[in-house]
C-alpha positions in Angstrom: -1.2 9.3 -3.7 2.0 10.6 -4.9 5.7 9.7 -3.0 5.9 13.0 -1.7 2.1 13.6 -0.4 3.1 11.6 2.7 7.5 11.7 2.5 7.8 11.9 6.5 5.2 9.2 7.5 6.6 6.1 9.3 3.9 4.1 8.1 3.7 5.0 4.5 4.5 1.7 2.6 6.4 3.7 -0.9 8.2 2.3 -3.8 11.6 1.7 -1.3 10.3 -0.1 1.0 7.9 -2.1 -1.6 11.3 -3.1 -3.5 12.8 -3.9 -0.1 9.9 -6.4 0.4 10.4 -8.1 -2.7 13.8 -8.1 -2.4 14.0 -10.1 1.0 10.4 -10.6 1.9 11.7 -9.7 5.4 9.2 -6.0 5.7 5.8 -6.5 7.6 3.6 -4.5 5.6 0.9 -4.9 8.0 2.3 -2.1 9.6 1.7 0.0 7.1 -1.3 2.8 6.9 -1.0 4.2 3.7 0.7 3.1 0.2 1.8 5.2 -2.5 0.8 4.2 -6.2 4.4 3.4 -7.4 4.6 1.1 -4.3 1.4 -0.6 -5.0 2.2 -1.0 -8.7 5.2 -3.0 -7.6 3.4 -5.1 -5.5 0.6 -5.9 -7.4 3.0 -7.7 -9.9 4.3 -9.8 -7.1 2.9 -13.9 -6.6 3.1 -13.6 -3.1 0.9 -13.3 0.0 0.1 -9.3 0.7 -0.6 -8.5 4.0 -1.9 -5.0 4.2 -4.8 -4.8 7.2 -2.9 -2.1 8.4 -3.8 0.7 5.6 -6.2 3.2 6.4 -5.6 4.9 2.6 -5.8 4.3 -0.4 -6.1 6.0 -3.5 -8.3 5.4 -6.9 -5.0 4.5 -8.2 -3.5 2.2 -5.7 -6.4 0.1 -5.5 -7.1 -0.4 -9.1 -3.0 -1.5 -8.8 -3.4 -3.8 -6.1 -6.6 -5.3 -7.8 -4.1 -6.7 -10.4 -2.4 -8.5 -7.8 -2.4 -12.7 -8.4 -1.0 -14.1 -5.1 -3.1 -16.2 -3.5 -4.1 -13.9 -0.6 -4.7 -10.3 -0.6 -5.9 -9.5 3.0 -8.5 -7.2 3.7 -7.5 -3.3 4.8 -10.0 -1.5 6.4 -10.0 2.1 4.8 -10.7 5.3 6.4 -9.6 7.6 3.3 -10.6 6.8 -0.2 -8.9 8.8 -2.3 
């Protein structure tokens, strides 16, 4: 999913917020429903824990991003929209 598919959604985890987070590690990302595919692309280069149960999409794109990811937890999200 693209930045601007979702650019009003308070619980879309993009590439600001996803540099925020590795920035300060202070974000909950749990919150989060969906993730664009810059934001997971920066993520999935990050060592540390992910918490993401909160998204409900995620795109082709996103996910084979965030399967990259090597920090020693990616928690399960339960997905309503593949996409």
């Amino acid at each position: 999913m693209s930045e601007s598919e979702h650019p009003t959604s308070a619980a879309l985890l993009d590439s600001t917020v996803a540099e925020r987070f590795l920035k300060k590690n202070c974000d909950d990302l749990s919150q989060m429903t969906s993730i664009t595919d810059a934001a997971a692309e920066l993520l999935s280069k990050d060592k540390r824990n992910l918490t993401l149960v909160g998204l409900t999409e995620l795109s082709d794109a996103a996910a084979k991003s965030l399967s990259k990811h090597k920090g020693h937890c990616l928690e399960p999200v339960s997905y309503t929209h593949l996409r």
